[in-house]
Biopython code that builds the backbone (N, CA, C, O; Angstrom):
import numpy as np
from Bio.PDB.StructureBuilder import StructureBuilder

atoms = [
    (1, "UNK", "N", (-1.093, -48.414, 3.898)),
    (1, "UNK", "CA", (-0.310, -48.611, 2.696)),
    (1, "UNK", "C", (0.922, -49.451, 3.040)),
    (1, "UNK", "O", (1.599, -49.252, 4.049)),
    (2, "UNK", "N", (1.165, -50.391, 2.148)),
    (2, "UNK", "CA", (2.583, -51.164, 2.587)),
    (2, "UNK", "C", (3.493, -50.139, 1.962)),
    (2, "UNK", "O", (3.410, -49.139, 1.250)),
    (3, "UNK", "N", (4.837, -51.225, 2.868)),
    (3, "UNK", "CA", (6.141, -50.199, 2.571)),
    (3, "UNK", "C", (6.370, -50.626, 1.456)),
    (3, "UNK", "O", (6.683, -49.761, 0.638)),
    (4, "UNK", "N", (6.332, -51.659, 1.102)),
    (4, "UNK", "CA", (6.478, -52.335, -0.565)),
    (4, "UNK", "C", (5.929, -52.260, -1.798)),
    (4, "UNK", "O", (4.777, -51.828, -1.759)),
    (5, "UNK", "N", (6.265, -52.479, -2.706)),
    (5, "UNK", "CA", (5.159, -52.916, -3.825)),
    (5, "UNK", "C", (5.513, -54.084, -4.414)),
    (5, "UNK", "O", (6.337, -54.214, -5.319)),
    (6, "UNK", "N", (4.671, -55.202, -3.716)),
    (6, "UNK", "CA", (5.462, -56.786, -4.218)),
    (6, "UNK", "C", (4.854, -56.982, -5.393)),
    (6, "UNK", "O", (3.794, -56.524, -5.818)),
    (7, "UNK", "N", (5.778, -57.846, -5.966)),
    (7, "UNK", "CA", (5.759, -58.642, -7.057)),
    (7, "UNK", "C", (5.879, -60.202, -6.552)),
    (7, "UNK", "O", (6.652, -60.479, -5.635)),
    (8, "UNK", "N", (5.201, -61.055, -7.096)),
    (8, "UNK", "CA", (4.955, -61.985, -6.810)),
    (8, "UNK", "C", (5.297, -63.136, -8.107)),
    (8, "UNK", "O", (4.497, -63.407, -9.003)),
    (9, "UNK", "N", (6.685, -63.725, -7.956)),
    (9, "UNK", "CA", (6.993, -64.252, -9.821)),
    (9, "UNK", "C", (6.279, -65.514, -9.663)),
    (9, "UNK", "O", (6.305, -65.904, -8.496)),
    (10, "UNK", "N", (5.408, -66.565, -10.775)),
    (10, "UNK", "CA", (5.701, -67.113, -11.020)),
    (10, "UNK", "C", (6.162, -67.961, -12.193)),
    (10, "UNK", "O", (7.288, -68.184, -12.637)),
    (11, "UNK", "N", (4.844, -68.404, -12.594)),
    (11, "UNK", "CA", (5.362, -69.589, -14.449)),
    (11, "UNK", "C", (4.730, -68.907, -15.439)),
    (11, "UNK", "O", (4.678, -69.454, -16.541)),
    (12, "UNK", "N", (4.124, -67.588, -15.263)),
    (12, "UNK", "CA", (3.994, -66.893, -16.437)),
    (12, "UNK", "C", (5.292, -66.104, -17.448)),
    (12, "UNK", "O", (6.330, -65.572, -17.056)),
    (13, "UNK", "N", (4.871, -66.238, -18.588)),
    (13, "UNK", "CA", (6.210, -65.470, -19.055)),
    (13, "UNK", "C", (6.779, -64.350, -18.520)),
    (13, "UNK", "O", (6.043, -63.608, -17.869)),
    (14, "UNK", "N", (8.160, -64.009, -18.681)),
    (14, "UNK", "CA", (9.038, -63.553, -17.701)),
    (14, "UNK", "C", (8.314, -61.811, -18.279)),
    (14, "UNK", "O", (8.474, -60.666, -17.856)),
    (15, "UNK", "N", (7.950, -62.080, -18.790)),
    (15, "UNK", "CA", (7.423, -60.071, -19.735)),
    (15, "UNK", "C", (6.317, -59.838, -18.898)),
    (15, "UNK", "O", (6.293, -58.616, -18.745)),
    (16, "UNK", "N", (5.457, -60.310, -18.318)),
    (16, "UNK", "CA", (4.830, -59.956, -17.607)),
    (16, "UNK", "C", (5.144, -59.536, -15.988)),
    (16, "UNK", "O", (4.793, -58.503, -15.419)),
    (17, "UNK", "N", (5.797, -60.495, -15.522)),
    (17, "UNK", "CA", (6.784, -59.794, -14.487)),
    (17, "UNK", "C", (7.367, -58.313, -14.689)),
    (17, "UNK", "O", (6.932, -57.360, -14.043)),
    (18, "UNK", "N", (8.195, -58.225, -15.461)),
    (18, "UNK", "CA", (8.477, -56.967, -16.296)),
    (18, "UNK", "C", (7.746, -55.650, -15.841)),
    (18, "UNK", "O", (7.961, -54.757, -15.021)),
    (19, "UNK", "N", (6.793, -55.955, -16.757)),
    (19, "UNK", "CA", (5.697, -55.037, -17.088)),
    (19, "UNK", "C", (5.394, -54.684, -15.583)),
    (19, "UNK", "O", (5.913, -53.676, -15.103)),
    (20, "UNK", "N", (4.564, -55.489, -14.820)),
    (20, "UNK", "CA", (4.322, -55.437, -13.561)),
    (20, "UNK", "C", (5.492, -54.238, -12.704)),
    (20, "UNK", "O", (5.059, -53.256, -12.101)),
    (21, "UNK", "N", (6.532, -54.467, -12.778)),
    (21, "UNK", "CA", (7.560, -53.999, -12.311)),
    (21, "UNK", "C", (7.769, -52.641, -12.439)),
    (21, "UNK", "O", (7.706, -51.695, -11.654)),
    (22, "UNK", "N", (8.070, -52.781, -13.781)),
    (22, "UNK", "CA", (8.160, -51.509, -14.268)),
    (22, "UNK", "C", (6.763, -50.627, -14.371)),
    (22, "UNK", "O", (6.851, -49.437, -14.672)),
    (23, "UNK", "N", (5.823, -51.065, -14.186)),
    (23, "UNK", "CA", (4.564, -50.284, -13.924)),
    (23, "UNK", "C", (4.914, -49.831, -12.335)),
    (23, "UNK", "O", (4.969, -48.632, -12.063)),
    (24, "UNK", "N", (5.101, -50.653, -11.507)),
    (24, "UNK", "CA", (5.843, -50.116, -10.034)),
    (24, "UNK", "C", (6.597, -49.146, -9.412)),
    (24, "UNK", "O", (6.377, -48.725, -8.277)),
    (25, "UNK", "N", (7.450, -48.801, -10.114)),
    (25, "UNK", "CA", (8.339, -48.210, -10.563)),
    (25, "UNK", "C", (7.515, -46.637, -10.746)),
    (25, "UNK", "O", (7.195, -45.928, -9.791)),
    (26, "UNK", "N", (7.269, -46.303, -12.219)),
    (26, "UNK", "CA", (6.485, -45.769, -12.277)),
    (26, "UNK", "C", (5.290, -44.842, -11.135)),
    (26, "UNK", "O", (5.286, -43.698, -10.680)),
    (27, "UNK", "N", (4.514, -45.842, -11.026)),
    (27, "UNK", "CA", (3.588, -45.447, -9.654)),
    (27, "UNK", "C", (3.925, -44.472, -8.544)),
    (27, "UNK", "O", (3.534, -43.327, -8.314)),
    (28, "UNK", "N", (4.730, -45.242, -7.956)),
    (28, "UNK", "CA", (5.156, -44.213, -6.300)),
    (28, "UNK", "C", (6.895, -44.509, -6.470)),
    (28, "UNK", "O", (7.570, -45.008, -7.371)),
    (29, "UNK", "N", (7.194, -43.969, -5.218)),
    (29, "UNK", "CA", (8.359, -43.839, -4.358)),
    (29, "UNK", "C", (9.015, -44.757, -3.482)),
    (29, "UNK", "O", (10.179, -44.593, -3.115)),
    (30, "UNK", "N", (8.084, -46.004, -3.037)),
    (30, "UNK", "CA", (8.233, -46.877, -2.378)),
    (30, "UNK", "C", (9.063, -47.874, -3.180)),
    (30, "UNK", "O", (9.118, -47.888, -4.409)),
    (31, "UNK", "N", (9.848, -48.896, -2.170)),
    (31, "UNK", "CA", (10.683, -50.052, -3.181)),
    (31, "UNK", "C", (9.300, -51.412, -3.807)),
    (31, "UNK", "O", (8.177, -51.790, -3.476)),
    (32, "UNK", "N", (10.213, -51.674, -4.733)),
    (32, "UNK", "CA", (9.926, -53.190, -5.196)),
    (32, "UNK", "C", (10.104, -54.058, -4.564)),
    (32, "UNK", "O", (10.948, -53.805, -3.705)),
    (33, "UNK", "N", (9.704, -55.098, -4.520)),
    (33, "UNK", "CA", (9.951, -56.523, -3.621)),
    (33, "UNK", "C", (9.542, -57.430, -4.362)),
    (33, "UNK", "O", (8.347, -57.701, -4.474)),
    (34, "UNK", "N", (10.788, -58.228, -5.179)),
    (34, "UNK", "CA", (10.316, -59.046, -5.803)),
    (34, "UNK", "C", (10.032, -60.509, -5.071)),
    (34, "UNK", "O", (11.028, -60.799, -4.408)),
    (35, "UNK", "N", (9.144, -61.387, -4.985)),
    (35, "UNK", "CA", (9.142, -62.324, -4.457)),
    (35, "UNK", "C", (8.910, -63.705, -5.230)),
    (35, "UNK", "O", (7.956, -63.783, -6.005)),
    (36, "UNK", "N", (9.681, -64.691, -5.053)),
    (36, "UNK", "CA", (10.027, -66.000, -5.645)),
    (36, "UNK", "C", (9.841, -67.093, -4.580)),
    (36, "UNK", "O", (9.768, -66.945, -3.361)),
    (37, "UNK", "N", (9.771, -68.374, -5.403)),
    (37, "UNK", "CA", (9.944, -69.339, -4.728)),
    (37, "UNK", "C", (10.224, -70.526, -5.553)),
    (37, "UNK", "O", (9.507, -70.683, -6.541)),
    (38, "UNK", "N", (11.353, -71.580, -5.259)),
    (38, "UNK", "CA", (10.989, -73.020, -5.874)),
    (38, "UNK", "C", (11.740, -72.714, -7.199)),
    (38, "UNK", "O", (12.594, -71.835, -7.314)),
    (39, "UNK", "N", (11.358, -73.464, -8.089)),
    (39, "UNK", "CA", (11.624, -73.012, -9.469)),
    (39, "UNK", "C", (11.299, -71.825, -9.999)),
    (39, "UNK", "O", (11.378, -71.727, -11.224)),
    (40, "UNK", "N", (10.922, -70.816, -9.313)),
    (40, "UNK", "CA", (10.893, -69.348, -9.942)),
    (40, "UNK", "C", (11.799, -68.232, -9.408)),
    (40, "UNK", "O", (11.557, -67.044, -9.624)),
    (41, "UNK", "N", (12.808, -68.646, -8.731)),
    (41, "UNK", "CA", (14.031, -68.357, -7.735)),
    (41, "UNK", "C", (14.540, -67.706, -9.300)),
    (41, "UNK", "O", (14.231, -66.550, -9.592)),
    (42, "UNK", "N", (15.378, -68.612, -10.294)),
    (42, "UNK", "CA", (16.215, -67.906, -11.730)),
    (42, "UNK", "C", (15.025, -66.737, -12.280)),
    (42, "UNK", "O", (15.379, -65.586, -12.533)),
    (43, "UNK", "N", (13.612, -67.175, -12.426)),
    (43, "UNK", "CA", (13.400, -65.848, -13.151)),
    (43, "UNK", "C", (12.793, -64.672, -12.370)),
    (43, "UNK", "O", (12.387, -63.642, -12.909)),
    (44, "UNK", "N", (12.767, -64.929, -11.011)),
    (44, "UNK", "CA", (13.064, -63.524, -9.896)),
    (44, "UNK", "C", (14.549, -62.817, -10.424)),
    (44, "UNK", "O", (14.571, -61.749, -11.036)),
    (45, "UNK", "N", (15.742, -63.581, -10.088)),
    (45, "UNK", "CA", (16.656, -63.138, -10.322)),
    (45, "UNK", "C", (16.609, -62.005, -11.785)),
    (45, "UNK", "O", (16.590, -60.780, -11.901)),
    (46, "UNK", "N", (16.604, -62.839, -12.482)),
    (46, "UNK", "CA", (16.467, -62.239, -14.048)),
    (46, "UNK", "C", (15.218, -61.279, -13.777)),
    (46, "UNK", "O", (15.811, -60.336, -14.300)),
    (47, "UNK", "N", (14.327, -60.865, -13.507)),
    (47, "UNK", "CA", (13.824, -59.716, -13.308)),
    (47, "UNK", "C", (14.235, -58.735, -12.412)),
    (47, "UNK", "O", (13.729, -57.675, -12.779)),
    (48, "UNK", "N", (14.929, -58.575, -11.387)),
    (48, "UNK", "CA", (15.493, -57.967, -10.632)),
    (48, "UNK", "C", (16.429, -57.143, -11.575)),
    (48, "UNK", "O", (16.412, -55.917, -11.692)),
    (49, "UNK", "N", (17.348, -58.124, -12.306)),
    (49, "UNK", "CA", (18.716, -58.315, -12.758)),
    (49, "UNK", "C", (18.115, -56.658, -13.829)),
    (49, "UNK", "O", (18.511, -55.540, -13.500)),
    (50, "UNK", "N", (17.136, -56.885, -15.076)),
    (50, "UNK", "CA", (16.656, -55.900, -16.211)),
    (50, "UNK", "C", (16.122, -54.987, -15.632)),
    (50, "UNK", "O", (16.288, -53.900, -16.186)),
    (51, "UNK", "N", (15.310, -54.973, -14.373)),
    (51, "UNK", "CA", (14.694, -54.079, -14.028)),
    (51, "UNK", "C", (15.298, -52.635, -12.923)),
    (51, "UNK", "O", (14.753, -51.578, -12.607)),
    (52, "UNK", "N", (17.088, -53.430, -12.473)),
    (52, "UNK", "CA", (17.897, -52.565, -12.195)),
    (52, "UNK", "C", (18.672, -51.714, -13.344)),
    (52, "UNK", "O", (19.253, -50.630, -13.299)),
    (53, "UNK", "N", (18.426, -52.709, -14.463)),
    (53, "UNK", "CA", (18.819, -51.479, -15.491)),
    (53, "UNK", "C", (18.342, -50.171, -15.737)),
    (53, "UNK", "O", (18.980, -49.163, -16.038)),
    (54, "UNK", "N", (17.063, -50.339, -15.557)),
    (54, "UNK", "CA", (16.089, -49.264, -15.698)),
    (54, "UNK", "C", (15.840, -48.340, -14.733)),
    (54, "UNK", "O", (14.949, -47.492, -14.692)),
    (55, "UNK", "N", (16.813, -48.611, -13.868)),
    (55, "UNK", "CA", (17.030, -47.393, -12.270)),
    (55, "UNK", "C", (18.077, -47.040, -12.269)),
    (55, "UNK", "O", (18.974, -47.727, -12.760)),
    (56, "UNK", "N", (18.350, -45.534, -11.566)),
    (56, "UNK", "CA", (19.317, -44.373, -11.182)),
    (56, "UNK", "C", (19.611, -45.267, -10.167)),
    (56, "UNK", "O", (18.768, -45.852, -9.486)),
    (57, "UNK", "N", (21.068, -45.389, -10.050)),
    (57, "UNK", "CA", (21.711, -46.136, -8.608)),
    (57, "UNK", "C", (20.560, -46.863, -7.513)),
    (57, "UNK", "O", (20.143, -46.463, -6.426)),
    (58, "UNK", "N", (20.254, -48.087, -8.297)),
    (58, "UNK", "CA", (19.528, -49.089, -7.663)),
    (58, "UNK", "C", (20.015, -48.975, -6.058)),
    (58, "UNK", "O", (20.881, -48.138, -5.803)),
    (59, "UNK", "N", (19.595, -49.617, -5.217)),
    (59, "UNK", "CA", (20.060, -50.001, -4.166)),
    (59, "UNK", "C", (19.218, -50.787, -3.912)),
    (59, "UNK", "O", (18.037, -50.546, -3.664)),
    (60, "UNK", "N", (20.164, -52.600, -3.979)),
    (60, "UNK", "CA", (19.623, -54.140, -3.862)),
    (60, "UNK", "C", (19.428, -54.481, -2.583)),
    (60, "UNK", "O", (20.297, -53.980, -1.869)),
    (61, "UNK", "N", (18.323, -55.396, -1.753)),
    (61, "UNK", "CA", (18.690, -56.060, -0.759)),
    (61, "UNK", "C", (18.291, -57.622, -0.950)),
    (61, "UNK", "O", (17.300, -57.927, -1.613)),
    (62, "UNK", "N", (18.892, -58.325, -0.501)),
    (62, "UNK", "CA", (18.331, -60.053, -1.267)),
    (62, "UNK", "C", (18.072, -60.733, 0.211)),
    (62, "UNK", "O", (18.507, -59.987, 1.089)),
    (63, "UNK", "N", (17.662, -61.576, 0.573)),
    (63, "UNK", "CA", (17.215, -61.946, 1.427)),
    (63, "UNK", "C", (16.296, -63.886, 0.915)),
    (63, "UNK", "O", (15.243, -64.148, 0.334)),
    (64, "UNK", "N", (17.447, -64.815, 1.545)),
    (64, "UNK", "CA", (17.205, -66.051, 0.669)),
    (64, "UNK", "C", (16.994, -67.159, 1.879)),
    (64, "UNK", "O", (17.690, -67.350, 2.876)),
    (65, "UNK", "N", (16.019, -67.694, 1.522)),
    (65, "UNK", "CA", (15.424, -68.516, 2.975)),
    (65, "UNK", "C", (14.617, -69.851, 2.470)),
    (65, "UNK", "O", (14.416, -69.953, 1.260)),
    (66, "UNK", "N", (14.096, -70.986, 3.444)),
    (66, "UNK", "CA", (12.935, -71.800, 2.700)),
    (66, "UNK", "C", (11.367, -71.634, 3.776)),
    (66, "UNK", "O", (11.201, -70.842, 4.703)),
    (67, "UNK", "N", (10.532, -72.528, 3.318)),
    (67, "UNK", "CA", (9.611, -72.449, 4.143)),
    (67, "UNK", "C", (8.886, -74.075, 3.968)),
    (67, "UNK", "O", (9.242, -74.979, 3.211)),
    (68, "UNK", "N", (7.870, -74.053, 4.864)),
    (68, "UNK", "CA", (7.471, -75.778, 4.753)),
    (68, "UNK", "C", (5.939, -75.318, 3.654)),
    (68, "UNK", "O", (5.165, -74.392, 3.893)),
    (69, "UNK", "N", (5.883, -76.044, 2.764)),
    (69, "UNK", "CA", (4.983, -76.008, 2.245)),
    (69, "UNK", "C", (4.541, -77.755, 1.430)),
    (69, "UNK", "O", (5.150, -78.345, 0.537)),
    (70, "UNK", "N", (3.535, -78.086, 2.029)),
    (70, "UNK", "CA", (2.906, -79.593, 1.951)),
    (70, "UNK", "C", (4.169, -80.631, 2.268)),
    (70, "UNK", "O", (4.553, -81.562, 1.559)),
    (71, "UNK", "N", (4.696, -80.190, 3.543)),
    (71, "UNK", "CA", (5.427, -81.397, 4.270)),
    (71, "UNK", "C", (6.721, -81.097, 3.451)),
    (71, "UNK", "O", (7.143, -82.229, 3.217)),
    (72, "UNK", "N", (7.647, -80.150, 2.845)),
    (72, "UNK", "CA", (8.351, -79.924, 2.513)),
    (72, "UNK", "C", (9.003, -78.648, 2.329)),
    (72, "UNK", "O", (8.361, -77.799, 1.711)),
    (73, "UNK", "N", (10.212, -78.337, 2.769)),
    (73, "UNK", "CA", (10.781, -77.353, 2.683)),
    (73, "UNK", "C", (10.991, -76.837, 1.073)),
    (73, "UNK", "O", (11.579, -77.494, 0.214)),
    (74, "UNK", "N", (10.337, -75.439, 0.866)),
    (74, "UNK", "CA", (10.436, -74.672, -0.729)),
    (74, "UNK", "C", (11.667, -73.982, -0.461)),
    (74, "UNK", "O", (11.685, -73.359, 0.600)),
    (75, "UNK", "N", (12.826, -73.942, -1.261)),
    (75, "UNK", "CA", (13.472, -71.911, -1.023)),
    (75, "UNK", "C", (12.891, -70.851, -1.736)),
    (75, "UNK", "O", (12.355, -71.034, -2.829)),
    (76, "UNK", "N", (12.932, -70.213, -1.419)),
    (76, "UNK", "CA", (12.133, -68.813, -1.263)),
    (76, "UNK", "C", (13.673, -67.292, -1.583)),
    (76, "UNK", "O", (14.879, -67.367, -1.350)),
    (77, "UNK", "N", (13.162, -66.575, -1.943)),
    (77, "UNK", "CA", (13.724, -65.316, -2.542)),
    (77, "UNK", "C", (13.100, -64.275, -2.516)),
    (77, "UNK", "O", (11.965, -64.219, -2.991)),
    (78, "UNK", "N", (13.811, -63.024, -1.854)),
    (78, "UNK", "CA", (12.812, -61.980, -1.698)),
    (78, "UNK", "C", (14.145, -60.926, -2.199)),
    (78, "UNK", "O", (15.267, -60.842, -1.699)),
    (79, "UNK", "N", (13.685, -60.340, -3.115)),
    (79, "UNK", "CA", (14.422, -59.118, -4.037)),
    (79, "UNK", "C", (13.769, -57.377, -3.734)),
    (79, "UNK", "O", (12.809, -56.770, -4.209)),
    (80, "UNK", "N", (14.611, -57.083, -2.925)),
    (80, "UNK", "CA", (13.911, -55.302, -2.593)),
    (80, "UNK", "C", (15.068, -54.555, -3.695)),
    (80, "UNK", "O", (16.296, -54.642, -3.663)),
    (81, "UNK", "N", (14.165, -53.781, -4.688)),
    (81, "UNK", "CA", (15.012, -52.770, -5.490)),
    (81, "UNK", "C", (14.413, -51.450, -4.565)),
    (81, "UNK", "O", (13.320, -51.296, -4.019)),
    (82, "UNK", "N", (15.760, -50.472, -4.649)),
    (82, "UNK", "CA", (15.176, -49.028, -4.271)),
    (82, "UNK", "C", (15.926, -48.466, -5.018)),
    (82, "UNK", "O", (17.100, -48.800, -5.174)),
    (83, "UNK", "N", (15.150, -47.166, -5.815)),
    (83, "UNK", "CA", (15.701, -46.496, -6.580)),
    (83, "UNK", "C", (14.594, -45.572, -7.474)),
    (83, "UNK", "O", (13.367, -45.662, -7.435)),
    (84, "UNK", "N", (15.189, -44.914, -8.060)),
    (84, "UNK", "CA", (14.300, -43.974, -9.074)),
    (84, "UNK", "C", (14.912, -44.592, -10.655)),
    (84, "UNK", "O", (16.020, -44.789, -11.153)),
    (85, "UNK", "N", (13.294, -44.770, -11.121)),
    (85, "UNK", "CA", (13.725, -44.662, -12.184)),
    (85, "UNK", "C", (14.126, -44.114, -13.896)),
    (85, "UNK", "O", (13.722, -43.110, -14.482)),
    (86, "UNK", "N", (14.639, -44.710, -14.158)),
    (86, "UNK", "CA", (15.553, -43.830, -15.583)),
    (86, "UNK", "C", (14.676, -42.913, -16.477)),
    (86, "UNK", "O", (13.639, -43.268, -17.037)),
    (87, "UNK", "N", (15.145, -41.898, -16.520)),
    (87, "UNK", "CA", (14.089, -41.203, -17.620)),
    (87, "UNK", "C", (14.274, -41.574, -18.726)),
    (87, "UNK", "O", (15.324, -42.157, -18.993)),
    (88, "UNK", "N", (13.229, -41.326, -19.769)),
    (88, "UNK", "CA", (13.876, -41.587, -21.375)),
    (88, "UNK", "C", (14.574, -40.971, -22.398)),
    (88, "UNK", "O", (14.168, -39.910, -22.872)),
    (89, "UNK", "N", (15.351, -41.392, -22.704)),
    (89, "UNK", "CA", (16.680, -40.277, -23.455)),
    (89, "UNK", "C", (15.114, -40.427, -24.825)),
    (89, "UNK", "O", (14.467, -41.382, -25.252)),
    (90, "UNK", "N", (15.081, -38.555, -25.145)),
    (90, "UNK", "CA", (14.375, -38.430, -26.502)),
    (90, "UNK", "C", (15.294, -38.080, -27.263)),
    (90, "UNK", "O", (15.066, -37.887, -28.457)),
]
sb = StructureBuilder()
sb.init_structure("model")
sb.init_model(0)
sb.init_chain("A")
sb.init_seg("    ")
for serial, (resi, resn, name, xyz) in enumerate(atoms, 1):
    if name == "N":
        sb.init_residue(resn, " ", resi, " ")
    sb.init_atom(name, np.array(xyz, "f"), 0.0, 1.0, " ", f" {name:<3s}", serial, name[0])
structure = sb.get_structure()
């Protein structure tokens, strides 16, 4: 079993990320790891950003780097949330 449960963003609408996430969440005990690259760096962020709303004292780690991909350096973004999340006020 990984220590993670990645998420992998890219050019699909940002609600599906979401969903994904917050289905994560849900599931187990283990953190999130959101992962980005390139032009999907802002809507990693922005999912990180809503999906700490939805956790008891998040605890963020960010971790921002590039890599060579077809003779060119991409940047890259890796988002670990840990936390439990929010119950629903009925």
């Amino acid at each position: 079993m990984s220590e993670y449960e990645n998420v992998y963003i890219g050019s699909k609408p940002i609600q599906h990320y979401l969903t994904a996430g917050i289905w994560a969440l849900g599931k187990s005990d283990i953190p999130i790891k959101l992962l980005g690259r390139g032009g999907n760096i802002k809507t990693t962020v922005d999912v990180a950003e809503i999906l700490k709303r939805q956790m008891v004292d998040p605890k963020v780690s960010i971790d921002i780097g590039s890599e060579d991909f077809n003779e060119r350096k991409v940047s890259t973004i890796s988002i670990v949330l840990d936390g439990k999340r929010k119950k629903k006020e009925e």
